[in-house]
N, C-alpha and C positions, 0 to 999 in steps of 0.2 A: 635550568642551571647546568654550567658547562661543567660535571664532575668525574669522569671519568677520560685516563689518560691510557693512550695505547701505546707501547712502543714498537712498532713495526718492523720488522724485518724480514717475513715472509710472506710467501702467497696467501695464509690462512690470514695472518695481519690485516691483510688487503681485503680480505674476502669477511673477515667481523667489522671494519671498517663501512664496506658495503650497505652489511643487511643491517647493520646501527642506523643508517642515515634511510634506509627503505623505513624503517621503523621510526621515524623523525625523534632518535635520543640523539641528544648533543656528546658530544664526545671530543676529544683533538687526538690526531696522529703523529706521532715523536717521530722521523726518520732521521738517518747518520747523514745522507749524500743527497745531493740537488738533484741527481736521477731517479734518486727511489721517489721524492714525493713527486715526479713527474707521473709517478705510478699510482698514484692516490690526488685526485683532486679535492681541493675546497670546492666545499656546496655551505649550503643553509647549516647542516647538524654535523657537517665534519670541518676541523679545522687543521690545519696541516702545519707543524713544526719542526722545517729543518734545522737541526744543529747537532753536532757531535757533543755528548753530556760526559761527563763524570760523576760521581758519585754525588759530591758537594750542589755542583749545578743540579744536577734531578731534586734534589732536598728543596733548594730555591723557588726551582720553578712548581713544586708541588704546592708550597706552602704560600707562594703569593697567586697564586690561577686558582686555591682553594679545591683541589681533585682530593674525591674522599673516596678511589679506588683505581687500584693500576693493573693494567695487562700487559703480563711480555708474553710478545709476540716475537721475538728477534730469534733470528738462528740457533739451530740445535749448538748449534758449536760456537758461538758467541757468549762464551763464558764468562770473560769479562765484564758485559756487560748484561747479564744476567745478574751478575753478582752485584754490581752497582747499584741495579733495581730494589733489588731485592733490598739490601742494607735502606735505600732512600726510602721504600718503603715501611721497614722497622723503624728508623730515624722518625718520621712523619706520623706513625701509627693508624697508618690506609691499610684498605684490605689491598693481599698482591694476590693474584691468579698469574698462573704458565700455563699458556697455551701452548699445547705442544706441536711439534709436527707427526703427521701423520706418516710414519719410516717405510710405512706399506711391508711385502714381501716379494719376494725372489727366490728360483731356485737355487737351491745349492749347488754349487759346480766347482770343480778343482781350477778355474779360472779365478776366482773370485779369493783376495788375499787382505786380513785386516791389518791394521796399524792400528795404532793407541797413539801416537803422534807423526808430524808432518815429519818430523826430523828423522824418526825411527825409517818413515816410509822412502826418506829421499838418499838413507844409507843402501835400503835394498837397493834401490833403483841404477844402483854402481856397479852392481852384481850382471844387470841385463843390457843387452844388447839391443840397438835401433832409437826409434822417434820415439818423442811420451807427449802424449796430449793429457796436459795438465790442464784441471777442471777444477778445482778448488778455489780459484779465486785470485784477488793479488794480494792479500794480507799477509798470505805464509809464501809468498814466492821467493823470499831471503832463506827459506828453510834447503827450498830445492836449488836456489842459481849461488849458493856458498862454493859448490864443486866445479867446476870448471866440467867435468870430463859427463856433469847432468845437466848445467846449464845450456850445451851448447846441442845439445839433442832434443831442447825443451818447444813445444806448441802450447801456448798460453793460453786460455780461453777464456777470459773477464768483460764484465761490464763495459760499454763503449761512454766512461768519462774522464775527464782529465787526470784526476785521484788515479784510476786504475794505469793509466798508461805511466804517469810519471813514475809509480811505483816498477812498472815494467823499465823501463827506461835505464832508472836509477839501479836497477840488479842486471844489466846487461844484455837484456834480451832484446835480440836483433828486430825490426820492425817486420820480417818478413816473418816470423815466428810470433807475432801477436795476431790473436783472432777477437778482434774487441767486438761482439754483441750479444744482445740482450738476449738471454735463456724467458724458460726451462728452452730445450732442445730436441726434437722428437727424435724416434730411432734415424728414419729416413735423415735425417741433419748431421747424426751422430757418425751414419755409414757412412756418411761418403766426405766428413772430415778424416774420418780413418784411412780410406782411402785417397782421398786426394793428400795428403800428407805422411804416408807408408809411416800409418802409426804400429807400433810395436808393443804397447802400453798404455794406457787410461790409468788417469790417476782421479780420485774420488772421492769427495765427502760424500759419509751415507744421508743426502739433503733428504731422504722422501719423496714420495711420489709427484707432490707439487713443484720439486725441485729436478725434475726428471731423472731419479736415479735408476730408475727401473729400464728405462729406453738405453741409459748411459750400459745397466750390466747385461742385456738383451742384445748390442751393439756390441760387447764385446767376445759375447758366447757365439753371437752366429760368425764374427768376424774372427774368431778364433784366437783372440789377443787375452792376456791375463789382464784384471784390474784390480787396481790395490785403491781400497778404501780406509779412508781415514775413517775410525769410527770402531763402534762393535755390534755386538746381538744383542745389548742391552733394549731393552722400553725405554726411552725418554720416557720422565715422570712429565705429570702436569694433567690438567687437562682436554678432553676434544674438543674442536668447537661447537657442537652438538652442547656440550656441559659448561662449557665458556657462557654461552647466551644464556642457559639455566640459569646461569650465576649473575648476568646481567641482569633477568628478567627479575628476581628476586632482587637486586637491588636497586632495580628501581622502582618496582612494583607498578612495571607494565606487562602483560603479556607481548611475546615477541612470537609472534606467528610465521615466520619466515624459515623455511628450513631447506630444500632443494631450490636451484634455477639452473638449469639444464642449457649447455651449447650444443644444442641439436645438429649436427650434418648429414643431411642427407647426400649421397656420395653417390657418383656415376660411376661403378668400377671398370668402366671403357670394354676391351674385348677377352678380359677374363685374364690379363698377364700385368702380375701385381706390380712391373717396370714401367706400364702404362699409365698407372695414375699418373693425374697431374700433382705439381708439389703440392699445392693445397689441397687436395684432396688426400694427400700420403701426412701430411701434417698433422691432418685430422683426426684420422684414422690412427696413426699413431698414439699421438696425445689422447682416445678417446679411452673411456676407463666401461663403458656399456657400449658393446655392437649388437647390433640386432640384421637381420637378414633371412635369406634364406639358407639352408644346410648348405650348400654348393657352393655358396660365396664365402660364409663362414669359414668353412674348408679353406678357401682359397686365399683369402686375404685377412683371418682375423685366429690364425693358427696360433699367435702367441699369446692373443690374450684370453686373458682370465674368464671374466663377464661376457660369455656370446648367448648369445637366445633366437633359436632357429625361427623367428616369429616374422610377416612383412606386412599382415592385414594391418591398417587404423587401427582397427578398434583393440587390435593384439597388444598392439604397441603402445597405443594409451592406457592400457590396464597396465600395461607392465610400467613405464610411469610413477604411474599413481600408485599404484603398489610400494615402490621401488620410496617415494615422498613420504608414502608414511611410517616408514624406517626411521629409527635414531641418525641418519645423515645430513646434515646443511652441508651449507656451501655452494659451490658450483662443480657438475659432475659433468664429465664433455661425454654427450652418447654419439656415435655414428650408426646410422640406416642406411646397411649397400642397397642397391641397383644395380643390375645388370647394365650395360651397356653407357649411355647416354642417358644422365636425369631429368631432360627434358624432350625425349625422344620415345613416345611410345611406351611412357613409364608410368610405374604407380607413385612415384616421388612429386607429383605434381599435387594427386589426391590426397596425401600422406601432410604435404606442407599445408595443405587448406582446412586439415581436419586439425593439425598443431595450434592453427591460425584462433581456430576459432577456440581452440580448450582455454588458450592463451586469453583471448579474451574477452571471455565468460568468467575466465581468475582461477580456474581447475589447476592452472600446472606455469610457472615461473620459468620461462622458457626463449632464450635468442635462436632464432635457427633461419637455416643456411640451406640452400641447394649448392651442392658443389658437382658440377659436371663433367663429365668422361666421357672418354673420345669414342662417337656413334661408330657399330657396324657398318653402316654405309658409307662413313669418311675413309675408314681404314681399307675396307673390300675396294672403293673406287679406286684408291691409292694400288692397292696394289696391281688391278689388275689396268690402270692404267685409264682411266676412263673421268669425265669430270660425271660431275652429279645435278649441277646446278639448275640445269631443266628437265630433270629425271622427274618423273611421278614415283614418289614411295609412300610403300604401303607396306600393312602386317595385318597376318592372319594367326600370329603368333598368338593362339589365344584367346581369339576374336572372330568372328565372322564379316565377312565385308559383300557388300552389294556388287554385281557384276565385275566383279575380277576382269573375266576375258575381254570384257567391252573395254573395259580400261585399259588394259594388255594393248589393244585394236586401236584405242585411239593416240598411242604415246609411242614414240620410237624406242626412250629407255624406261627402264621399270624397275626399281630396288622394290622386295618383298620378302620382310622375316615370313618363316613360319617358323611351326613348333615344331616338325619332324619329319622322319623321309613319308610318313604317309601324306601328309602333304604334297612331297614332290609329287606322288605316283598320279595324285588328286590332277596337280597340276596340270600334268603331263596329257591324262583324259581329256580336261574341259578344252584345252588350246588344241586338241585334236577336233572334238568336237565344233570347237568355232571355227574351224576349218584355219588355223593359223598354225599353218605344218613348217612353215619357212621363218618361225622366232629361234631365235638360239638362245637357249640357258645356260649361265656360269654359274657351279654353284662353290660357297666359302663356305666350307666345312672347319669345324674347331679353326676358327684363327685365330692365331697368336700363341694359341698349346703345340705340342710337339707333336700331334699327330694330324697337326692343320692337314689341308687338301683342299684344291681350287680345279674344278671340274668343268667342262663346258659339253652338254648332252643338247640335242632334237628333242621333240616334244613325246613323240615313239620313244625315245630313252628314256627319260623319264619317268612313262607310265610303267617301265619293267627295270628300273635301277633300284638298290637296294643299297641305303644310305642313312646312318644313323648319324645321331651328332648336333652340335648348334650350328644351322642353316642360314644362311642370308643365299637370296637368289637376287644373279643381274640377269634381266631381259628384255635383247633388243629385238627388233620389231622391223624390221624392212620395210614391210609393206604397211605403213600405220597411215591410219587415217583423218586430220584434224578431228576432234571431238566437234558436230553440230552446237552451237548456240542458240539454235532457234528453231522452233518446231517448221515443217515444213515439208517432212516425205510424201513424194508421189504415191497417187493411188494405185501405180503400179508396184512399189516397194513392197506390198502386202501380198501375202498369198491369198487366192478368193477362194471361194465355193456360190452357192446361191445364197449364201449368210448376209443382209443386210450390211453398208458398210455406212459410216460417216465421212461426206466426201472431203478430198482435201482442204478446198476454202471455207467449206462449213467449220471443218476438225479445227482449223489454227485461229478463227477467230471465237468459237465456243472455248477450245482452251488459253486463248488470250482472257476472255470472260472470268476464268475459273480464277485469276492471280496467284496461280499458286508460289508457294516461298522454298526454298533448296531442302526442306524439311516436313513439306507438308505430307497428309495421311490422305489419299484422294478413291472413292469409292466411284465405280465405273461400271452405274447400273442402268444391264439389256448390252452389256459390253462386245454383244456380236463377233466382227473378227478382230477387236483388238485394237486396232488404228485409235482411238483417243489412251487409251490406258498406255501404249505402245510411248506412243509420242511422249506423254505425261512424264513416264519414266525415264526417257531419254534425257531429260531438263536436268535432272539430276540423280548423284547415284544414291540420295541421301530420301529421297522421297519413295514413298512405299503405295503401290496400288491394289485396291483388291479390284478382280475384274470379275463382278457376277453374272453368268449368262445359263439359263435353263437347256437352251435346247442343244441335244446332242451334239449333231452337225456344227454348228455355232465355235461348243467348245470343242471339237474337232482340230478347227481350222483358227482357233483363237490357243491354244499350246503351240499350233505350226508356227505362228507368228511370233510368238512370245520367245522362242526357241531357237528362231532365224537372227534375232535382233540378239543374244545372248544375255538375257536381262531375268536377273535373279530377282529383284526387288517389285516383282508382279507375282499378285497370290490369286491363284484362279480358284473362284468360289463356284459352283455347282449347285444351283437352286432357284429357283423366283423369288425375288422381292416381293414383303418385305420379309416375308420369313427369314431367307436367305442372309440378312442382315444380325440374325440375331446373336451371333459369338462374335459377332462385330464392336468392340465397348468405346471406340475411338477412332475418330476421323475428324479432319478439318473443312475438308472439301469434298462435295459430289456431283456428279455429273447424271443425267436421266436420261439416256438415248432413246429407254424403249421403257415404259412402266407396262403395261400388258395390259392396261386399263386399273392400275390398282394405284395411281397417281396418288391419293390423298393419304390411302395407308401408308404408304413408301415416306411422304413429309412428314408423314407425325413420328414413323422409325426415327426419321433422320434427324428431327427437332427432339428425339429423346438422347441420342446418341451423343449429340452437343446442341446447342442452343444459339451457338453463335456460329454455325458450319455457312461457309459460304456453298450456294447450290447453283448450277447453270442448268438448263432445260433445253432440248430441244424436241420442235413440236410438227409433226406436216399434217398433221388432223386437223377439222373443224372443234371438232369434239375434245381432245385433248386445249387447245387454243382457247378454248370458252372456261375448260376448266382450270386454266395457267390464270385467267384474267380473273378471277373470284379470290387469289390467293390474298391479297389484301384486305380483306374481308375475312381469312380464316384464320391467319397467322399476323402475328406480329416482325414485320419483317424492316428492313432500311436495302437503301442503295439498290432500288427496284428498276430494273428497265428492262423494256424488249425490242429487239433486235427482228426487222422481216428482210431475208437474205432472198436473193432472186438471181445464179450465177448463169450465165450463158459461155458456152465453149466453144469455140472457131471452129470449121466445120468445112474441109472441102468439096464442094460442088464443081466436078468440071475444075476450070481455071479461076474457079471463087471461092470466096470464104465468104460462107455464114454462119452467122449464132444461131447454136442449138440452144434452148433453153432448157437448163433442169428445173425442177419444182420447186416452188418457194420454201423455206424454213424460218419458223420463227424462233430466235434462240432468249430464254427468258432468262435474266439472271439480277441473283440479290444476296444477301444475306439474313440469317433467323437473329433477332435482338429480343 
């Protein structure tokens, strides 16, 4: 039964309207204007009634739709028609509730001037000199455009419908002096009507927070302008929407379980210069009543308000949340979560949205959210100093560890790389010495966008002895860079030798064709001699991790020369025989067996404990090991079995000829454990 009548006129109106229809009570919404119920749609449990009432009409329409309960919800200052209510209410003998609005607070400031009426406020306003952005609305605009000498200084700021314009119209306000659109208004909206319109004065009902008066007097204390509000320091009686739904929930005798839904923004705050956001990101932030971040961004962009919480872990921020829900508050509360930089750039705002994602829905927390993005270190350093980025390799160490740096460095002519600090650069400056890449040049963007920016360009020697604090982005080009290899393939002169045993090149590239490894794989490279498969392995990708385990001195010797030469971080040189050697080993996907020492069977059963599904390749030049490859079907459970007998002959000149040398056959066996 459809027994409860709302009369609407604010955001709170709009927002009991909401969680009524989440909670499927039937209810109907009363608005004055064909804009407002543009703001409240018909569903299932809400039904929308535009028409301007009277006193008499409210009585009618209560007593034939049969509403045995009414809520005003309409404007603090729509007295009028509070009073209508109220009387239709006695008339009818329904229960009335006044929702009130929430008037919030603000500091006190000698800018800030009350009235007790429009007419009292439009007498001061004769006294002062300059523009007035009038914000009250068009009902009392006959109060202020009666004077000629206030009229003609007046900026209008009303609703964008017919009603409000003709009202403008009909009191002489010029068309260039109407600003027709729909509030509330954030500060950022607020400043820069002030300014674009050399406003001199705000004029202002005290609306509440939902009515943005708080942006309205924060806009006029940093802008230095007085504003006179209609209104006083009284409480509006009535009350919260919090005790609104109490009062529903008892009269219908449902439980209403709805009480927070949270517009979440997470926000890219670009390069640390609050003129940087983008508008929707300064709207949000604005309008957001909980910011959460870290101290330094707090600091920087959430200095005015209220609610900050130096907090940016998930789990920090859903507790505060939840915390925050089960407070006496409904409605809807706007939170912003800064970022540094760009939201989708090397950020925690990607983790932060999937961990919302999922509170969201599991039904923990009532929640619309938003990644809203800001403009990367990398767009704005390339800008400045002149450079495109488009086929730049970037990277960050900001925080992070990354797999061969300098090979990267070597294989890219340009290179964007956050770190986190000057020891980083000194870092830097070492390893590019060490990879022998002395002819790279580094620019580096020191605080950009603060007043103590700096854009520096150092050798890789400067570097290692510069002494540079601050937020870093580095460009680095590359003169001498070299395509990155796609495909394994180094000569067996590329390696350093000793008498160490090597895996020749046609063996190496079709044994690790055998392995398939994927841009991610974990590849164990056991009897790894000097290196040459584990070498290659890692080249494939920077994302693949090798352990290379080899017992004998000499061996690993000449297997760090190698590792060292190629500038490859992402090879862990393990020191021991298999399979002992394997035992702080808990993870691998792929192995490789150069050399087992004769301990073949112990090494498969490590390696079938390690993982169960590890793909293994073999390679074998014994009788003896060959005999014992060929029984493995018999000992394991294994799929995708084959062997491979290689027999490579190399041109050979004799005199004015060429003959083939022939090397020794290899048999390479490979499968995987199921």
């Amino acid at each position: 039964m459809n027994n409860i009548l709302i009369f609407a006129g604010t955001t709170e109106g709009r927002e009991l309207s909401e969680i009524l229809s989440k909670e499927k009570i039937v209810h109907t919404v009363c608005v004055a204007t064909e804009y407002a119920s543009l703001l409240i749609k018909d569903n299932e449990y809400a039904r929308v009634h535009c028409e301007r009432l009277d006193a008499t009409e409210m009585v009618s329409m209560i007593k034939e739709d049969g509403y045995a309960l009414v809520i005003d919800a309409t404007h603090p200052y729509a007295y009028e028609v509070s009073d209508n209510i109220k009387s239709a209410a006695k008339e009818t003998g329904i229960k009335y509730i006044r929702l009130k609005r929430d008037l919030g607070s603000f500091s006190r400031n000698d800018k800030i001037r009350f009235f007790s009426t429009n007419e009292e406020c439009a007498e001061a306003l004769k006294q002062i000199d300059g523009n007035i952005l009038l914000t009250t609305g068009s009902k009392e605009l006959h109060a202020y455009a009666a004077d000629e000498s206030v009229r003609d200084r007046l900026y209008v700021r009303i609703i964008p419908n017919e009603e409000s314009l003709k009202i403008c119209n009909d009191n002489g306000i010029h068309a260039k002096n109407i600003i027709a659109m729909q509030g509330p208004f954030s500060k950022t909206m607020n400043d820069a009507m002030i300014d674009m319109y050399g406003i001199s004065v705000m004029v202002s009902k005290q609306c509440g927070k939902n009515g943005g008066f708080e942006n309205k007097v924060l806009s006029a204390i940093e802008k230095d302008i007085p504003i006179y509000v209609i209104g006083c320091e009284e409480i509006e009686e009535g009350l919260s929407l919090k005790e609104t739904l109490e009062e529903v929930s008892n009269f219908t005798g449902k439980s209403i379980s709805s009480t927070v839904t949270y517009n979440i923004s997470l926000i890219g705050t670009g390069m640390g210069d609050k003129s940087l956001l983008t508008h929707e990101a300064s709207k949000a932030l604005d309008e957001a009543q909980m910011v959460m971040g870290a101290k330094r961004l707090l600091n920087s962009f959430a200095s005015n308000i209220d609610s900050t919480y130096p907090i940016y872990k998930a789990e920090d921020i859903i507790a505060k949340l939840k915390e925050y829900q089960e407070k006496d508050s409904v409605g809807r509360i706007n939170v912003a979560v800064l970022f540094s930089g760009d939201s989708s750039f090397f950020s925690g705002a990607t983790s932060l949205y999937n961990a919302l994602i999922a509170e969201k829905e599991a039904g923990r927390i009532m929640a619309d959210i938003n990644i809203l993005p800001g403009i990367s270190s990398v767009s704005s350093f390339a800008a400045k100093i002149g450079v495109e980025y488009s086929d730049a390799n970037i990277l960050s160490i900001h925080g992070r560890s990354l797999n061969n740096l300098t090979h990267k460095i070597c294989c890219n002519k340009d290179t964007f790389l956050l770190v986190s600090d000057g020891n980083d650069i000194k870092k830097l400056g070492k390893d590019l010495i060490q990879a022998e890449l002395n002819d790279v040049s580094i620019t580096l963007g020191v605080n950009l966008s603060y007043d103590d920016e700096k854009i520096i360009t150092l050798t890789p020697s400067e570097c290692e002895t510069t002494d540079v604090e601050g937020i870093i982005i580095c460009y680095i080009t590359n003169p001498s860079f070299e395509s990155k290899r796609v495909t394994p393939g180094l000569k067996d002169e590329a390696f350093s030798r000793n008498t160490t045993p090597m895996t020749k090149e046609e063996v190496r590239e079709v044994s690790i064709s055998k392995l398939g490894l994927n841009s991610d794989s974990i590849l164990l490279d056991i009897g790894a001699g000097t290196g040459s498969i584990s070498i290659e392995s890692a080249l494939l990708s920077d994302d693949i991790k090798v352990f290379a385990i080899e017992k004998k001195k000499e061996a690993l010797d000449i297997l760090r020369e190698n590792t060292s030469k190629f500038n490859l971080d992402n090879i862990t040189i393990v020191e021991g025989e298999a399979p002992s050697a394997l035992d702080e080993i808990h993870e691998a996907t792929h192995a490789f067996i150069g050399g087992s020492g004769g301990h073949l069977k112990e090494i498969l059963n490590k390696l079938y404990k390690i993982n169960p599904t590890m793909r293994v390749v073999i390679n074998a030049v014994t009788i003896e090991t060959i005999t014992e490859i060929g029984s493995l079907e018999g000992d394991y459970k294994i799929e995708n079995y084959e062997m491979v007998m290689m027999q490579i002959s190399h041109s050979s000149k004799v005199g004015y000829y060429n003959m083939m040398k022939a090397e020794n056959p290899i048999w390479i066996c490979s499968f995987n454990f199921c």
